[in-house]
SELOVO-285578 format. One record per atom (N, C-alpha, C): x, y, z; chain; residue in one letter. Coordinates in nm, 2 decimals. Atoms other than C-alpha are relative to their C-alpha. Example, Ala and Ser with C-alpha at 12.3 -4.5 7.8 and 13.67 -1.06 7.14 Angstrom:
// residues 2
xx:yy:zz:chain:resn
0.09:-0.12:0.00:A:A .
1.23:-0.45:0.78:A:A .
0.09:0.12:0.00:A:A .
-0.09:-0.11:0.00:A:S .
1.37:-0.11:0.71:A:S .
-0.08:0.11:0.08:A:S .
***
This chain:
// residues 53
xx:yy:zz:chain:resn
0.01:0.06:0.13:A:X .
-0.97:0.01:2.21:A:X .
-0.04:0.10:-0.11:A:X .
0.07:-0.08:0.09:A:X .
-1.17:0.27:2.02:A:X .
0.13:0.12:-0.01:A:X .
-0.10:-0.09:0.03:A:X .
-0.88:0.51:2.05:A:X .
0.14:-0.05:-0.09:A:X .
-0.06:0.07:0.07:A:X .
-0.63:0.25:1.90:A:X .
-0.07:0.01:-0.20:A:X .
0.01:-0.04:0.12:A:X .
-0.83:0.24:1.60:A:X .
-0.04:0.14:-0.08:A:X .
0.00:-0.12:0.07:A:X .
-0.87:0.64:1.54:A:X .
0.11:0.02:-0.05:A:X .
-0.12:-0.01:0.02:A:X .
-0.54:0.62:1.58:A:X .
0.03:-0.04:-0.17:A:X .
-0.03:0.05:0.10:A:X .
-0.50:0.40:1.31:A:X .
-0.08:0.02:-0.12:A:X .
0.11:-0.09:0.18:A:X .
-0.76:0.53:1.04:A:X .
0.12:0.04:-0.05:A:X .
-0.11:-0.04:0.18:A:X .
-0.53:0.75:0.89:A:X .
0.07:-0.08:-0.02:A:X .
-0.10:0.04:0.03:A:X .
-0.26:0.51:0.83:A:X .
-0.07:-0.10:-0.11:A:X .
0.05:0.11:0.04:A:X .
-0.51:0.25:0.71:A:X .
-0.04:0.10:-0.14:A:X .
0.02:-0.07:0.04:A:X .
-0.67:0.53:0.50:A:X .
0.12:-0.02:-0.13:A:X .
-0.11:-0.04:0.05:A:X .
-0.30:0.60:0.37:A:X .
0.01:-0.12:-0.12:A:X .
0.00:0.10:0.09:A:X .
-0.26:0.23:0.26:A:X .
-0.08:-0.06:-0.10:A:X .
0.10:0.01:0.11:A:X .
-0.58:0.21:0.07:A:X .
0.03:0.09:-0.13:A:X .
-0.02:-0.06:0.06:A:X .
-0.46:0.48:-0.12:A:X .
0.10:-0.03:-0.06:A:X .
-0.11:0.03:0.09:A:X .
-0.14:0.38:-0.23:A:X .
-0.03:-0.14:-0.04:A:X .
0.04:0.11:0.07:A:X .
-0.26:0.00:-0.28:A:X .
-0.07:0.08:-0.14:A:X .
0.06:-0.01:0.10:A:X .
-0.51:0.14:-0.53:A:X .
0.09:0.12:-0.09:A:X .
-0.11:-0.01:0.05:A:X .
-0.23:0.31:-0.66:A:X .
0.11:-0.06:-0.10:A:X .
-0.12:0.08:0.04:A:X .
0.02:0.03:-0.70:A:X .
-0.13:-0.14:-0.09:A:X .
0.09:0.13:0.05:A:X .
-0.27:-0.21:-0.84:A:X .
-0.06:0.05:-0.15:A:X .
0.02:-0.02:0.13:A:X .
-0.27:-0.11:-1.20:A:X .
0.03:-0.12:-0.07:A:X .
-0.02:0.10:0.12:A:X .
-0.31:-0.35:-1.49:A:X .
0.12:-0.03:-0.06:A:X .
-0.19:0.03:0.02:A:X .
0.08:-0.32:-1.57:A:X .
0.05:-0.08:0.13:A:X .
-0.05:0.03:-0.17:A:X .
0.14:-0.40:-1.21:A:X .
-0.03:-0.15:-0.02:A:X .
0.09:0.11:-0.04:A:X .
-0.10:-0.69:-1.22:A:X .
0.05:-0.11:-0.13:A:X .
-0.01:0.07:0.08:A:X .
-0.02:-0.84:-1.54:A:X .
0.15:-0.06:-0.03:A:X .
-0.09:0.03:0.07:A:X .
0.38:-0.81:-1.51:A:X .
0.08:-0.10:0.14:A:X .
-0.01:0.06:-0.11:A:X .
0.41:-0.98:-1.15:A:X .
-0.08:-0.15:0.00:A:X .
0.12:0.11:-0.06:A:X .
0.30:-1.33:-1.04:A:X .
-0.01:0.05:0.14:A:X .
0.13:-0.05:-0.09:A:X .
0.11:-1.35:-0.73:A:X .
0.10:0.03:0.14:A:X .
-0.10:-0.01:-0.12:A:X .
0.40:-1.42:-0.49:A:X .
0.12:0.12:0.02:A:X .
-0.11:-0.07:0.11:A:X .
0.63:-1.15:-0.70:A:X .
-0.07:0.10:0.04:A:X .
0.11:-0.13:0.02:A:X .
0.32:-0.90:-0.68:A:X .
-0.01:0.02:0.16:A:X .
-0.02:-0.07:-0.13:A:X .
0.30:-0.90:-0.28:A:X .
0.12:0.00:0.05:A:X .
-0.15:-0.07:-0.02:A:X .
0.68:-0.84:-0.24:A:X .
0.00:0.13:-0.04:A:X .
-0.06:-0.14:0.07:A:X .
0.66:-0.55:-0.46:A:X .
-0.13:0.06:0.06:A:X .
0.07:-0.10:-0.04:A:X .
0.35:-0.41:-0.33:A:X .
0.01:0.04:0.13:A:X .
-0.06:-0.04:-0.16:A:X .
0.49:-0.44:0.02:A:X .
0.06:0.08:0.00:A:X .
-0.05:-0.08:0.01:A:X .
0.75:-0.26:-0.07:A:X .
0.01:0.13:-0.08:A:X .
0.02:-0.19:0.05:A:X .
0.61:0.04:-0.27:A:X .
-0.05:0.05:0.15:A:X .
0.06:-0.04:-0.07:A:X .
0.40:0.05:0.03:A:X .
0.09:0.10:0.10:A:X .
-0.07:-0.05:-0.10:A:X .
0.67:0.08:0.28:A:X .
0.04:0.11:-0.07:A:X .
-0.06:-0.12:0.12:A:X .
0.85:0.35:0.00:A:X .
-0.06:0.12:0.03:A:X .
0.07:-0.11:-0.02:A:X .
0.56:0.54:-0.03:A:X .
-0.05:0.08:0.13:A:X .
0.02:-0.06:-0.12:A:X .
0.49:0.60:0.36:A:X .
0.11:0.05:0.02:A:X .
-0.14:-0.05:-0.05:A:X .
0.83:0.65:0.42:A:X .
0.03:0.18:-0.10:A:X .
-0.01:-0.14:0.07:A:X .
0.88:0.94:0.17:A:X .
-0.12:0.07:-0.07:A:X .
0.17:-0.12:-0.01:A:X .
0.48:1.04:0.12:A:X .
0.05:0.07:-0.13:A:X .
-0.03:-0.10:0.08:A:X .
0.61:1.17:-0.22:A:X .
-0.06:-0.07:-0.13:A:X .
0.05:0.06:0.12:A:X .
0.42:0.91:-0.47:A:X .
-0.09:0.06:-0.06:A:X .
***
């Protein structure tokens, strides 16, 4: 179990980073709430995938 989550630090790490990222006041204000976790899913996936945000 304890090696599962080293494992996973970085990634989780990763996702904190790009959330607080994609959670800007434009972000926030031009999405509703259902609107806003579609699109932050998919910056998310975006951003892991190409690591270039």
């Amino acid at each position: 179990m304890k090696k599962d989550l080293k494992e996973n630090a970085g990634i989780q790490l990763l996702l904190k980073k790009y959330k607080k990222i994609f959670r800007i006041p434009e972000n926030l204000r031009y999405y509703s709430k259902t609107d806003y976790k579609n699109a932050e899913k998919k910056f998310l996936r975006y951003a892991l995938l190409v690591r270039n945000v």
